[in-house]
C-alpha positions as a printed NumPy array, in Angstrom:
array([[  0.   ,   0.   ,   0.   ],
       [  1.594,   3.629,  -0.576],
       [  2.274,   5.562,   1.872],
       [  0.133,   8.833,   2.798],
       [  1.533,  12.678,   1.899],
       [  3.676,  13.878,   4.397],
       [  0.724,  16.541,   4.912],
       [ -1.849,  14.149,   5.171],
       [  0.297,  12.269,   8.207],
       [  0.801,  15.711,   9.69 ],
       [ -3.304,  16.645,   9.583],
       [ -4.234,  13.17 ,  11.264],
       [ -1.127,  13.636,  13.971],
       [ -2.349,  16.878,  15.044],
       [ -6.028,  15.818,  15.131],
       [ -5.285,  12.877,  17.211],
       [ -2.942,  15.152,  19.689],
       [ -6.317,  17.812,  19.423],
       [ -8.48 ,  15.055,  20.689],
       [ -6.535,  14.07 ,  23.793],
       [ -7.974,  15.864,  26.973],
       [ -6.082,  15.255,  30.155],
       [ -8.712,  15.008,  33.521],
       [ -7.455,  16.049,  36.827],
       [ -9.386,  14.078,  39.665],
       [ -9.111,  13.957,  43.449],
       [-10.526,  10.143,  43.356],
       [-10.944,   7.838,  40.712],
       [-13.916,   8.747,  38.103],
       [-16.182,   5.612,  37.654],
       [-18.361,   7.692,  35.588],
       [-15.605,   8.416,  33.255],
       [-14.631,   4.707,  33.277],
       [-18.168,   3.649,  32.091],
       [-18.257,   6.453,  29.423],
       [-15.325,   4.688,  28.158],
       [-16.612,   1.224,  28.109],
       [-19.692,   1.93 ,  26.752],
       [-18.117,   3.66 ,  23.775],
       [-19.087,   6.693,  24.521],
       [-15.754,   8.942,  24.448],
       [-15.04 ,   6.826,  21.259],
       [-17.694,   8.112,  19.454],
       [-16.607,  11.359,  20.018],
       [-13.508,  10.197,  19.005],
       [-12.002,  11.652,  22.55 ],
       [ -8.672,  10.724,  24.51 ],
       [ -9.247,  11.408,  27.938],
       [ -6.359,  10.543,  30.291],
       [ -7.095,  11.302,  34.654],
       [ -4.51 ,  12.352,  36.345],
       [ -4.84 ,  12.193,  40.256],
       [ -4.054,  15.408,  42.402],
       [ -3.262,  15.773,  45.365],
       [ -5.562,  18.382,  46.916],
       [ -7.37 ,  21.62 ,  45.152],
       [ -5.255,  24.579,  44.983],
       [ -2.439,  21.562,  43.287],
       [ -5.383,  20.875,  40.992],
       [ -5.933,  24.855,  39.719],
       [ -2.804,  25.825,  39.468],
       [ -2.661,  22.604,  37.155],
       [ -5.352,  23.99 ,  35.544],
       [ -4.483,  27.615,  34.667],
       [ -1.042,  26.546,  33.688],
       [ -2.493,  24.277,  31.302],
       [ -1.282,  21.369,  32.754],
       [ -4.71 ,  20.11 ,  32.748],
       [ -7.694,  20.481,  30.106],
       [-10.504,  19.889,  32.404],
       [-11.268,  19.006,  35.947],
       [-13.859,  16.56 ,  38.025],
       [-14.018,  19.379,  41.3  ],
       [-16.165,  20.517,  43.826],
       [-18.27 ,  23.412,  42.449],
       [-17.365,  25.265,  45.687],
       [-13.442,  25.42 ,  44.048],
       [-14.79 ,  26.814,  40.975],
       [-16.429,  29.831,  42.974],
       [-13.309,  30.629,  44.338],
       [-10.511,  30.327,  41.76 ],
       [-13.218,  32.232,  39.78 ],
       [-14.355,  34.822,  42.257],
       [-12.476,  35.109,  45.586],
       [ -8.865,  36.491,  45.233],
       [ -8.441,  35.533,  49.171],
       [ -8.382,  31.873,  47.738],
       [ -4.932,  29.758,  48.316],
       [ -3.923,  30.412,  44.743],
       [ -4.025,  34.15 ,  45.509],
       [ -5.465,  34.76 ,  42.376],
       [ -8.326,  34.029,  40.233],
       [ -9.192,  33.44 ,  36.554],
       [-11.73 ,  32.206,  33.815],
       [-13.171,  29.212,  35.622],
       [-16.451,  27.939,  34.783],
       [-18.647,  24.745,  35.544],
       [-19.318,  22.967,  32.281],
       [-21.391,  19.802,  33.715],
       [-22.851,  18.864,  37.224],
       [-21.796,  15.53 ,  38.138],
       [-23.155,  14.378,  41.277],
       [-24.668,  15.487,  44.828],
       [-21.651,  14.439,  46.944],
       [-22.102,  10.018,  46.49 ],
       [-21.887,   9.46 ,  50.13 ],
       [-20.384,  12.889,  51.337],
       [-20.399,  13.027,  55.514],
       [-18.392,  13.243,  58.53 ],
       [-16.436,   9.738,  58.963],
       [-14.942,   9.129,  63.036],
       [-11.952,   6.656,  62.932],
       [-12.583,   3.788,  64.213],
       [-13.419,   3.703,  67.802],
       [-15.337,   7.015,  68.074],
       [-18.806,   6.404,  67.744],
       [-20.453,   9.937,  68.344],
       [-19.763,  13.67 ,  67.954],
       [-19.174,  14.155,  71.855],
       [-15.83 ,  12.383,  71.123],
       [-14.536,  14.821,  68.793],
       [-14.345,  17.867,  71.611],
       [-10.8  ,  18.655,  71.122],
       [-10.105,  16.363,  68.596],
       [ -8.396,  16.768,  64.905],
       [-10.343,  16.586,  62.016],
       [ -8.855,  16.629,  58.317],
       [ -9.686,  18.973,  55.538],
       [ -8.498,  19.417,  52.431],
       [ -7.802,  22.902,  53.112],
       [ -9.154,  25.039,  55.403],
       [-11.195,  27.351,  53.183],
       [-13.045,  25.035,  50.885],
       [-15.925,  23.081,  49.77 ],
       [-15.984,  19.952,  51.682],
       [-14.308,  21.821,  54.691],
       [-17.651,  24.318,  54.527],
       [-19.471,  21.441,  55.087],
       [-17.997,  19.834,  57.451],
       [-17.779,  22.94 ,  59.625],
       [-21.605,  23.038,  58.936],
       [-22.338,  19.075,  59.902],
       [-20.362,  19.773,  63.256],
       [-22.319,  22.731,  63.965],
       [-25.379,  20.556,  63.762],
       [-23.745,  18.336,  65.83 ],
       [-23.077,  20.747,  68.432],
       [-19.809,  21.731,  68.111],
       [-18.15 ,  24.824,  67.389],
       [-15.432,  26.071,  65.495],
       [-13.418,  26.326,  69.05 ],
       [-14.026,  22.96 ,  69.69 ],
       [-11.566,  21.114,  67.461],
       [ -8.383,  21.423,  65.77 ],
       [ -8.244,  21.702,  61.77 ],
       [ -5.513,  20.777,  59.798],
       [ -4.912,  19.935,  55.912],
       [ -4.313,  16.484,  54.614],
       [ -5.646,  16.89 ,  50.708],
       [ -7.583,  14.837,  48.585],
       [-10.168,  12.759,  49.625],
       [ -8.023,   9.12 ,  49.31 ],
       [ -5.501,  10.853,  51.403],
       [ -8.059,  12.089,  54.149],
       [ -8.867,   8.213,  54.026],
       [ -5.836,   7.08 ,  54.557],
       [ -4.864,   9.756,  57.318],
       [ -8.   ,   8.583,  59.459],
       [ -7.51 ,   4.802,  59.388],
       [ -3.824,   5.727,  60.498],
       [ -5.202,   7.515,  63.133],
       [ -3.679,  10.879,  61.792],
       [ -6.618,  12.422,  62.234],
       [ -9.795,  11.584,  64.101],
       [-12.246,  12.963,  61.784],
       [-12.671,  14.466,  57.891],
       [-15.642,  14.202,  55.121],
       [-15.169,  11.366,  52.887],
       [-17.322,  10.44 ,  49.67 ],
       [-16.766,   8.75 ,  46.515],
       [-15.849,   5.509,  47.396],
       [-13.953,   5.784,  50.358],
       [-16.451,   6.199,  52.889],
       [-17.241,   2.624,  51.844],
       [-13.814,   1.524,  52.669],
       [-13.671,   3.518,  55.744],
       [-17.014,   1.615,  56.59 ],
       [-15.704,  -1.348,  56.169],
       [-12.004,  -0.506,  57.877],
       [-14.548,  -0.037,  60.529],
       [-15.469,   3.758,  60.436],
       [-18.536,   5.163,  61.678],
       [-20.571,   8.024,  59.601],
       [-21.896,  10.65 ,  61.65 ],
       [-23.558,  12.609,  60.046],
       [-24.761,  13.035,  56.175],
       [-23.887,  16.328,  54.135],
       [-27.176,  16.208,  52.31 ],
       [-29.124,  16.108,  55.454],
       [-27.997,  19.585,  56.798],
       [-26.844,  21.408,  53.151],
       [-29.549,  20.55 ,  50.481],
       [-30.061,  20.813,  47.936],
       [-26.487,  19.942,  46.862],
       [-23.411,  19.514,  44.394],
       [-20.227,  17.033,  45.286],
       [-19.046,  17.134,  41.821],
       [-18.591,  19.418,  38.193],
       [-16.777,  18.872,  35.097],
       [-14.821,  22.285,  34.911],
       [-12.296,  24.05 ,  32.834],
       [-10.359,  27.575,  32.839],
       [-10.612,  29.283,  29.624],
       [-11.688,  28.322,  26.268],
       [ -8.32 ,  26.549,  25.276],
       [-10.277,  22.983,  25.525],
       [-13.421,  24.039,  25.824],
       [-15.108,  22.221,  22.653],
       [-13.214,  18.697,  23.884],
       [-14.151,  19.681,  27.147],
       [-18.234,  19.649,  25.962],
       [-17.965,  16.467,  23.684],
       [-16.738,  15.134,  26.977],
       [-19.371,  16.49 ,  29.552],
       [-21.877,  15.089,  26.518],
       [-20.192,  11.354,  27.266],
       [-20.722,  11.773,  31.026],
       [-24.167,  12.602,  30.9  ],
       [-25.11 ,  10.253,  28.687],
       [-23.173,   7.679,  31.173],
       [-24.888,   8.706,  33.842],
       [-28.487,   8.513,  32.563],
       [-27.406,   5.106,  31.498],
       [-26.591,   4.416,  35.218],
       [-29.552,   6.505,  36.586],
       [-31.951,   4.12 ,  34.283],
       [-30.349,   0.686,  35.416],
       [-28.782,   0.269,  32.274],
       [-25.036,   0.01 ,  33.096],
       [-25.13 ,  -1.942,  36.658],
       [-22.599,  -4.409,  35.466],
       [-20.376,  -2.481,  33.816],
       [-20.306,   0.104,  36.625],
       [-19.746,  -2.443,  39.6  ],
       [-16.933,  -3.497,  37.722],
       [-15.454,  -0.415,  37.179],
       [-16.074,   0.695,  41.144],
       [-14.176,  -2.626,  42.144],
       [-11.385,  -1.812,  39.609],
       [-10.784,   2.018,  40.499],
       [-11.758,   2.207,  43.669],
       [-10.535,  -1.008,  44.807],
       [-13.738,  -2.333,  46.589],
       [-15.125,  -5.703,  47.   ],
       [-17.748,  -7.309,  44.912],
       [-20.31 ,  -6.346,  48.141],
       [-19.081,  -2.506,  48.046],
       [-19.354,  -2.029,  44.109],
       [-22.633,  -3.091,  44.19 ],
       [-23.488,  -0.498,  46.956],
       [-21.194,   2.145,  45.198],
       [-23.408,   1.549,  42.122],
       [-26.551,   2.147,  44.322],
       [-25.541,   5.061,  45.895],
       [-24.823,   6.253,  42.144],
       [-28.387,   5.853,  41.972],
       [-29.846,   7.758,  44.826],
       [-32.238,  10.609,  43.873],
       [-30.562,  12.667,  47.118],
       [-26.52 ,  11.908,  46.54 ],
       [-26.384,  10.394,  43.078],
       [-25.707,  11.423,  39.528],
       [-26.972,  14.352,  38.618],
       [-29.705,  13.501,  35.683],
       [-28.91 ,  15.719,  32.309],
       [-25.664,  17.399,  33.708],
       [-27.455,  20.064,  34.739],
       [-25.729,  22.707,  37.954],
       [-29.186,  24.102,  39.125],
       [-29.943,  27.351,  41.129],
       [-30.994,  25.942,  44.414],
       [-28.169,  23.526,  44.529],
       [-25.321,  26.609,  43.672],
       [-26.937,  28.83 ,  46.22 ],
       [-26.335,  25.752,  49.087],
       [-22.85 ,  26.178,  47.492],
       [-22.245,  29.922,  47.513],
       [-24.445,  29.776,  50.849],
       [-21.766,  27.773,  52.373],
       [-18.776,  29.828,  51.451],
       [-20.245,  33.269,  52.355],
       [-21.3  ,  31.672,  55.728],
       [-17.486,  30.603,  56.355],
       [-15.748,  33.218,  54.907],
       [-17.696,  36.639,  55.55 ],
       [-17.175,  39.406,  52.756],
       [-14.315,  41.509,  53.586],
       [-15.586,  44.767,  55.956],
       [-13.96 ,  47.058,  54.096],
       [-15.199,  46.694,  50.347],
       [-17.536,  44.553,  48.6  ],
       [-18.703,  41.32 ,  48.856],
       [-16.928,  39.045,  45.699],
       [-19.563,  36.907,  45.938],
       [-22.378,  39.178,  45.591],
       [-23.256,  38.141,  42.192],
       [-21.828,  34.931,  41.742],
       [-25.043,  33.519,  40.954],
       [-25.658,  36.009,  37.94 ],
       [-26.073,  33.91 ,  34.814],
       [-24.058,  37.174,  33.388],
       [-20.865,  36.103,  35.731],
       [-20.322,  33.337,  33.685],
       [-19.585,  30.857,  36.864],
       [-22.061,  27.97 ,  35.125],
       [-21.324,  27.941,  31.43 ],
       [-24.23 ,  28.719,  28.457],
       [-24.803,  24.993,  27.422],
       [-25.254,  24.337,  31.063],
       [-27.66 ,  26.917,  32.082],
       [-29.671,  26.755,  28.969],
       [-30.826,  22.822,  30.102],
       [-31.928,  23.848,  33.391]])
């Protein structure tokens, strides 16, 4: 067979290097793993390669360098790498939610093993990812329900959620949130949950597809496109196989676990999010939480003021235009 122009080479080279999208994720995405086997990022002919970080301000500064094309976050990071200039970055840029995910699979306060109620934790250390974010928010907010003040225990920052798992079954820290997965394994290791997110802070969001800028924006759509239609293969029972298999691969659970990852995929309260949609009522638990834990500044405006305003461009066009 002859070989193809030197041009023609060239065009398909570039188009297959135009097509790869690299994901950074704090835990293993079995939504992305299904969209995968089901032929769904092939049909888009997309790449997608997930790279793990190791806590949120690692993941944005991957992100506005370019380092990354997209991002599975909380929407809470989004708001402030987009919005808050007092955020660990110190800066803030053109961040934007392109897909809602999920409402937080599992998100709660885990004890270590051993503590078995909130009257323990008086004193006690409790892991965040850092201080001033999302999942921090809400756990301030479930110990508050709980009866227990800021004053009352001692934060410090361990990272991403597989790393806040593995710092409370070494008994680095005697508290955190944990979702995704690894409050299974903490379950199992022998953890006790104290208290669900989605009880206190609901409506809610644990998870977006997001990108800075409009460098990868068009792979970054064909992609949020292959999640949702993932998910409301999941959502409608269609995908229970492939899903369990993929939870026991990436997430390293048991037969027994997968199958109750998978269900809690399901749930109408923590689950997938059907269409990919980020709606109002869920962002405003969001925003809610991070003007609750970090007041506007007293001496000028309040960053946050308009977050919300479709015109601020914090959820993106093709999003907003489902809801």
């Amino acid at each position: 067979m002859a070989s193809l122009p030197s041009v023609v080479v060239k065009e398909q080279e570039l188009r297959t290097v135009t097509q790869q999208l690299v994901v950074g994720a704090f835990s293993p995405s079995v939504l992305l793993r299904v969209s995968r086997r089901l032929g769904l990022l092939d049909e888009r002919d997309l790449r997608v390669s997930e790279e793990p970080v190791p806590s949120s301000p690692a993941q944005f500064r991957a992100l506005i360098d370019g380092d990354l094309d997209a991002a599975l976050t909380s929407p809470d990071n989004v708001v402030a790498y987009r919005f808050a200039p007092d955020n660990p970055l110190g800066e803030t840029a053109d961040a934007r939610i392109v897909a809602a995910i999920d409402r937080g699979l599992g998100l709660g306060l885990y004890a270590r093993p051993g503590i078995a109620s909130a009257d323990a934790l008086r004193g006690a250390t409790v892991g965040v990812d850092v201080a001033g974010s999302g999942f921090a928010f809400g756990l301030y907010a479930l110990l508050e329900s709980l009866g227990l003040d800021r004053g009352d225990y001692h934060v410090v920052a361990l990272g991403s959620t597989p790393r806040r798992l593995e710092a409370l079954l070494a008994g680095r820290c005697d508290a955190t949130m944990l979702n995704a997965g690894n409050e299974l394994r903490a379950e199992d290791a022998g953890s006790v949950r104290l208290a669900r997110l989605v009880d206190v802070c609901s409506p809610y969001l644990g998870t977006v597809l997001a990108t800075v800028g409009d460098r990868r924006r068009p792979l970054a759509d064909a992609l949020a496109d292959a999640l949702r239609e993932a998910a409301d293969a999941i959502l409608a029972g269609k995908a229970d196989e492939v899903a369990a298999e993929e939870a026991a691969t990436a997430l390293k659970l048991p037969d027994a676990l997968a199958a109750r990852y998978v269900e809690r995929l399901k749930d109408p309260e923590e689950g997938l999010v059907a269409g990919g949609t980020a709606d109002l009522e869920a962002m405003r638990t969001i925003v809610g939480l991070r003007r609750r834990y970090t007041p506007a500044p007293a001496d000028g405006p309040d960053p946050l003021a308009t977050a919300l305003d479709p015109s601020r461009g914090l959820v993106d066009p093709p999003t907003a235009t489902r809801a």
